[in-house]
ZAMARGU-4260 file (C-alpha; in steps of 0.2 Angstrom, whole numbers, plus 5000, padded with zeros to 4 digits):
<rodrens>
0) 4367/5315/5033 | 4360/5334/5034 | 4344/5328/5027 | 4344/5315/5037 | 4346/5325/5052
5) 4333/5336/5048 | 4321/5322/5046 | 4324/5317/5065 | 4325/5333/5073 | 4308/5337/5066
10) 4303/5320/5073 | 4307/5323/5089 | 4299/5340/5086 | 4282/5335/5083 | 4282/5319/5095
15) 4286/5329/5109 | 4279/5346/5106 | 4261/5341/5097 | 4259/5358/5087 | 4243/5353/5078
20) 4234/5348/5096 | 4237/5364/5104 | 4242/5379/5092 | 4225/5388/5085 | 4221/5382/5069
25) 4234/5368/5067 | 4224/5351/5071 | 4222/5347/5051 | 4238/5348/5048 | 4247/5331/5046
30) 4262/5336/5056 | 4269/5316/5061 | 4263/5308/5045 | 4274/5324/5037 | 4289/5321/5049
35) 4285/5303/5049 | 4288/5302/5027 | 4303/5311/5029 | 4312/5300/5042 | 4307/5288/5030
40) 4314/5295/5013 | 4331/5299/5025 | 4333/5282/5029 | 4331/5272/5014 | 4339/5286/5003
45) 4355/5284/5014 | 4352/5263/5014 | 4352/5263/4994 | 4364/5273/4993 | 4376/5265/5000
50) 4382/5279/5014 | 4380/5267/5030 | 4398/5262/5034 | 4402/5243/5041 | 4403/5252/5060
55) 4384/5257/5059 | 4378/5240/5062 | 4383/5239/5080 | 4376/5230/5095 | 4361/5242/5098
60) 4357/5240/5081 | 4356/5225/5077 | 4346/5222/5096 | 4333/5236/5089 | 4331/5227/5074
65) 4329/5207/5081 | 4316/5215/5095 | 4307/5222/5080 | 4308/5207/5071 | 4302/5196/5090
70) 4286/5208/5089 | 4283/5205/5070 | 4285/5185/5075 | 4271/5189/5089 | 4258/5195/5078
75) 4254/5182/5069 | 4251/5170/5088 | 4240/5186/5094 | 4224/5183/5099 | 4219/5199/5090
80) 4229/5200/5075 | 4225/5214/5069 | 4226/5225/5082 | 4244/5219/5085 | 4249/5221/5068
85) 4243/5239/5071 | 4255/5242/5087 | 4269/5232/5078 | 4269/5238/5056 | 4260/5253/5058
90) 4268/5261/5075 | 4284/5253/5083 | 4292/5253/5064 | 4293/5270/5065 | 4302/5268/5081
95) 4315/5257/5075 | 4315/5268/5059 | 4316/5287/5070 | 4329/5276/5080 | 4342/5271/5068
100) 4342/5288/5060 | 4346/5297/5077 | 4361/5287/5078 | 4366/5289/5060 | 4364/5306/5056
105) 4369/5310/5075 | 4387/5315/5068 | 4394/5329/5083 | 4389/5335/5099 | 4379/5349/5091
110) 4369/5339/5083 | 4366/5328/5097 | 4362/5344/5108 | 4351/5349/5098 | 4342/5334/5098
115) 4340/5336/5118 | 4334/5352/5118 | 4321/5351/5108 | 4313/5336/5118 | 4320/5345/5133
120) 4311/5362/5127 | 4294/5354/5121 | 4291/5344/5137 | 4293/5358/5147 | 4283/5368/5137
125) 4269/5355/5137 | 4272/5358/5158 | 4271/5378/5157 | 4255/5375/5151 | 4249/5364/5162
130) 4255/5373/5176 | 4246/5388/5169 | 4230/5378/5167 | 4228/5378/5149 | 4214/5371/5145
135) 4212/5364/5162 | 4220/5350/5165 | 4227/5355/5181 | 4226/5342/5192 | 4219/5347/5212
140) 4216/5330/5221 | 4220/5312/5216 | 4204/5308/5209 | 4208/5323/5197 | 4225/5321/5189
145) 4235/5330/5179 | 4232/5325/5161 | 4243/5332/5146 | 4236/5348/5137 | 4237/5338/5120
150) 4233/5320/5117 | 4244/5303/5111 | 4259/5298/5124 | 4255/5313/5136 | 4238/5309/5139
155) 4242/5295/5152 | 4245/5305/5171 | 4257/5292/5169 | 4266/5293/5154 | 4267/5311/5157
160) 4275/5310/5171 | 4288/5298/5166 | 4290/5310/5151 | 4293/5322/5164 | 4307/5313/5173
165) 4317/5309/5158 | 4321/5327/5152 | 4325/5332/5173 | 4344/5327/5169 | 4344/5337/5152
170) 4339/5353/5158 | 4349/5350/5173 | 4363/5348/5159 | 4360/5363/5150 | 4358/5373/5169
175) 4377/5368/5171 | 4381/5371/5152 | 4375/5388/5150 | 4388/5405/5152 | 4372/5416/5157
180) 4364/5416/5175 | 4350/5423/5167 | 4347/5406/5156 | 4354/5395/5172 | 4339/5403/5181
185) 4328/5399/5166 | 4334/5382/5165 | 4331/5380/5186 | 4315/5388/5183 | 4312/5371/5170
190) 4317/5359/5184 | 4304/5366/5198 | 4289/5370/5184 | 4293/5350/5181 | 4294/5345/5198
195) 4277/5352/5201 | 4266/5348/5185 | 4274/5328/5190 | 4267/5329/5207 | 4250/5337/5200
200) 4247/5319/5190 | 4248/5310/5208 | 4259/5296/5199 | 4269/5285/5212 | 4278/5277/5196
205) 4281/5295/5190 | 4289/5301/5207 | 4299/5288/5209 | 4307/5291/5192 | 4310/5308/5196
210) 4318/5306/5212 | 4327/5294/5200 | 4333/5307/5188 | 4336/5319/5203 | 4348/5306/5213
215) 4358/5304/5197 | 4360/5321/5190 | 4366/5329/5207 | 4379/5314/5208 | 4383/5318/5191
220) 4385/5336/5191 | 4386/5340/5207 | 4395/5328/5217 | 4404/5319/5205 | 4408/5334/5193
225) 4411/5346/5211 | 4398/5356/5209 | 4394/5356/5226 | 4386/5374/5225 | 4372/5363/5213
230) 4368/5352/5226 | 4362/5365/5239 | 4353/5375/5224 | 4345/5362/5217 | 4340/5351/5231
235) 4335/5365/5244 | 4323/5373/5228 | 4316/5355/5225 | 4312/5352/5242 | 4306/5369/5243
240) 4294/5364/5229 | 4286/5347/5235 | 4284/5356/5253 | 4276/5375/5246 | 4268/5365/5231
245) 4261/5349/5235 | 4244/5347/5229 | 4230/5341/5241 | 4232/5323/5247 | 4250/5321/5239
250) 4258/5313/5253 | 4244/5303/5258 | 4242/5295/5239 | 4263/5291/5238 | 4263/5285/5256
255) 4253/5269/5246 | 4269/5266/5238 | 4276/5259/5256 | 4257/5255/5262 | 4246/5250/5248
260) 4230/5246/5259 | 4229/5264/5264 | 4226/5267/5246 | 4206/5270/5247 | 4205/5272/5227
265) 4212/5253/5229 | 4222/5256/5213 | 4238/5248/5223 | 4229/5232/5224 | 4223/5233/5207
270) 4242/5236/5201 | 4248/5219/5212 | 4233/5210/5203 | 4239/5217/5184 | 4256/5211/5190
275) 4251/5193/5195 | 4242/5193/5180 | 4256/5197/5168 | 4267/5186/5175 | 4254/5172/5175
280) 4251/5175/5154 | 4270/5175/5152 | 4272/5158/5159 | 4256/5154/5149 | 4262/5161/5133
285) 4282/5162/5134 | 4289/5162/5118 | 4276/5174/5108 | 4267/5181/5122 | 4248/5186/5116
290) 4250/5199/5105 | 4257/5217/5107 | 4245/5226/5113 | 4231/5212/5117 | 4235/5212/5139
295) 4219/5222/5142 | 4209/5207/5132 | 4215/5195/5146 | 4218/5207/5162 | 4201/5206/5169
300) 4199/5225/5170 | 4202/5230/5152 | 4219/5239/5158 | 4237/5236/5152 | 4249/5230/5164
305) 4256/5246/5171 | 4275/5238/5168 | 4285/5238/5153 | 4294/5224/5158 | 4280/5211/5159
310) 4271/5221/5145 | 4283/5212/5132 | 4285/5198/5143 | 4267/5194/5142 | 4264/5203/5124
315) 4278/5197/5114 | 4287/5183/5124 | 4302/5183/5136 | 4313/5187/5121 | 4306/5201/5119
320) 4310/5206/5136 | 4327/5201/5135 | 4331/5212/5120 | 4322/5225/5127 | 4334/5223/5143
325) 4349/5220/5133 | 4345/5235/5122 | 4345/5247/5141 | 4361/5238/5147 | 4368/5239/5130
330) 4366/5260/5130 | 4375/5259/5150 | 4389/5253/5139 | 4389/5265/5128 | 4390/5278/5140
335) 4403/5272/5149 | 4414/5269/5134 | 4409/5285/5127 | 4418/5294/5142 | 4434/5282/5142
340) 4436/5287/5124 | 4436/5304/5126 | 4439/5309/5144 | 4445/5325/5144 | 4429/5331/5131
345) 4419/5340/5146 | 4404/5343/5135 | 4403/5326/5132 | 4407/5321/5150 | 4391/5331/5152
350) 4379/5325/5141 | 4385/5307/5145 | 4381/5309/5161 | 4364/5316/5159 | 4359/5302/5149
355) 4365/5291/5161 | 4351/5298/5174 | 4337/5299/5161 | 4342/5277/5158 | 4343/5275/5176
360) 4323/5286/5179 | 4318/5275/5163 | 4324/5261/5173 | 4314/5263/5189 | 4297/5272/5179
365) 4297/5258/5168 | 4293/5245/5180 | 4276/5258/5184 | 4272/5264/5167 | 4266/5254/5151
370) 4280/5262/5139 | 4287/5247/5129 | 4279/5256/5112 | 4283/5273/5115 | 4297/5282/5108
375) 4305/5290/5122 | 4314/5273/5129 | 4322/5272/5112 | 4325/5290/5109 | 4337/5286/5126
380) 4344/5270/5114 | 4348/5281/5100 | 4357/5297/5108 | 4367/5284/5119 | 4373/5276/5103
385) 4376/5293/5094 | 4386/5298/5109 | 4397/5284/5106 | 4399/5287/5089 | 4406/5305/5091
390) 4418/5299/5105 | 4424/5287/5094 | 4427/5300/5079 | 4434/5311/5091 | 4448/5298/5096
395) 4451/5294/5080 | 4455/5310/5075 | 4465/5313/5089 | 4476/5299/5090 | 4471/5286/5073
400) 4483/5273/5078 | 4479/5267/5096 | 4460/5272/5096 | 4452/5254/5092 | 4438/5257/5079
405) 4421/5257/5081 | 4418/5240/5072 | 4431/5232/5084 | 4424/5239/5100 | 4405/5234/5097
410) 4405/5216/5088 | 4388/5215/5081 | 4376/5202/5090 | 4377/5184/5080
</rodrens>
């Protein structure tokens, strides 16, 4: 599984970090159709091969793979096929394909580690240089948000920010992992540059995620794993940085959130209309939804529908929907039997609890941010699974005869 390993590593790598959009010199080089290639070859190499065991086709698995197949069922009722088959063949297969080798090749907790940190590392980057003004995309006022420096999934004020939110509990995780109080201070330092470049994108969605993220991790870490000395740090530097650092007319634009007529750029209103509006095409279109991809055709102001949730309602049908659901409530068990499994494992404790926080911010940001195609929702899917993979080696190793095996413990959906 090295090679495979390799292959989603790099993945992760380029998704997240975008070399060839902002290293000199880079843009021609084909660095997600190179990565893209090798996750493929990894895959199918290990497929024909025979090296995927019984256990592999587990719950998540086989829900990835029948939401893939909803969306494929989709195209063919969309109203524009052939932008739908674009989102669907040529986008989300890469998805499921990224996905189900993260939880393959995921084999141990290094492996696994490494995996957060370099998501963890490239979105943070992708902040530094925000924060720094590179190539100014610092945003000042709410009619000038905070874009990413580079293009694709950061592009969106909101999709950045939700970016933002989900690595907030894996830096937190590596702050409390690392021996060093120098790299404790870096990894603090990562938090607040975070907290900051959010709140410079003016995204409610993108707030409420993070406060998400923030709520968990220091129940986690702090409260939970007593560390109250985390708590006091954390929260009294975080509250230090939305009061010093707030951007002009923060408060007033995420007061909207509780008072949407105060918003004066009437996005809130429009946001209740896009809503109305999706739920309206589901009941319209239940079972195939209009297309992936096809909501701005039909939303009256060429915009997608701000929510995941009614995003594949409206797009690929209520099944889709409830796979995607199943899928999130699916990876919560994962983690929670990951830890029953191996209790006394601290660092998996850890990591178990920070992906719990990242589920829970995707959670709350999804229901503000268009994100049912992108690939961090199921990045989240796949480390939760590979968590409970090692857990379940670990066990075994430890004591073969009580530990139920994986195959036993996660029945496949029939």
């Amino acid at each position: 599984m090295a090679f495979a390993y390799f292959a989603a590593w790099l993945f992760v790598l380029v998704y997240c970090a975008r070399p060839g959009d902002w290293i000199p010199g880079a843009s021609g080089i084909p660095f997600a159709k190179f990565a893209g290639v090798l996750v493929l070859l990894a895959f199918l190499g290990n497929l024909m091969s025979g090296a995927l065991p019984a256990s592999w086709w587990s719950r998540e698995v086989v829900l990835l793979l029948l939401l893939y197949a909803q969306l494929c069922l989709s195209v063919p009722f969309s109203i524009s096929p052939g932008g739908s088959f674009q989102v669907v063949v040529e986008e989300f297969s890469k998805i499921v394909m990224v996905t189900l080798v993260v939880i393959m090749a995921s084999s141990s907790l290094a492996r696994l580690r490494r995996l957060l940190y370099v998501q963890t590392v490239s979105v943070v980057v992708m902040a530094v240089l925000i924060a720094a003004g590179y190539g100014g995309s610092l945003g000042s006022t709410a009619s000038n948000r905070t874009v990413g420096v580079v293009g694709g999934v950061f592009e969106n004020p909101n999709n950045l920010a939700l970016a933002l939110a989900l690595i907030f509990p894996f830096a937190f995780a590596f702050a409390v992992r690392a021996d060093k109080p120098l790299w404790k201070l870096i990894w603090i330092v990562a938090m607040l540059v975070a907290t900051y470049t959010s709140m410079t994108t003016y995204s409610r969605g993108g707030l409420l995620a993070l406060l998400t993220a923030a709520t968990f991790s220091l129940w986690e870490f702090a409260l939970k794993g007593r560390r109250l000395r985390w708590a006091l740090l954390v929260g009294v530097s975080g509250l230090a940085v939305i009061l010093v650092g707030s951007p002009s007319g923060f408060g007033q634009r995420m007061a909207t959130i509780f008072q949407p007529d105060a918003d004066v750029t009437g996005s809130s209103e429009q946001r209740g209309e896009l809503l109305i509006r999706s739920l309206e095409v589901t009941a319209e279109h239940p079972l195939v939804g209009i297309g992936p991809g096809n909501f701005a055709i039909v939303s009256g102001f060429g915009k997608v529908t701000h929510n995941s949730y009614t995003q594949l309602s409206a797009e690929a049908g209520l099944p889709a929907l409830l796979l995607f659901l199943l899928l999130g409530k699916r990876s919560f068990s994962n983690l929670r039997l990951a830890q029953q499994l191996d209790p006394n494992n601290q660092e998996l404790v850890l990591w178990a609890g920070s992906l719990r926080a990242s589920l829970a911010a995707l959670a709350v940001g999804a229901l503000f941010s268009s994100a049912a195609y992108h690939f961090f929702p199921y990045f989240l899917v796949g480390y939760a699974g590979a968590l409970y993979r090692i857990s379940q080696a670990s066990c075994l190793a430890k004591n073969p005869v009580s530990c139920p095996s994986l195959y036993e413990t996660l029945q496949p959906v029939r």
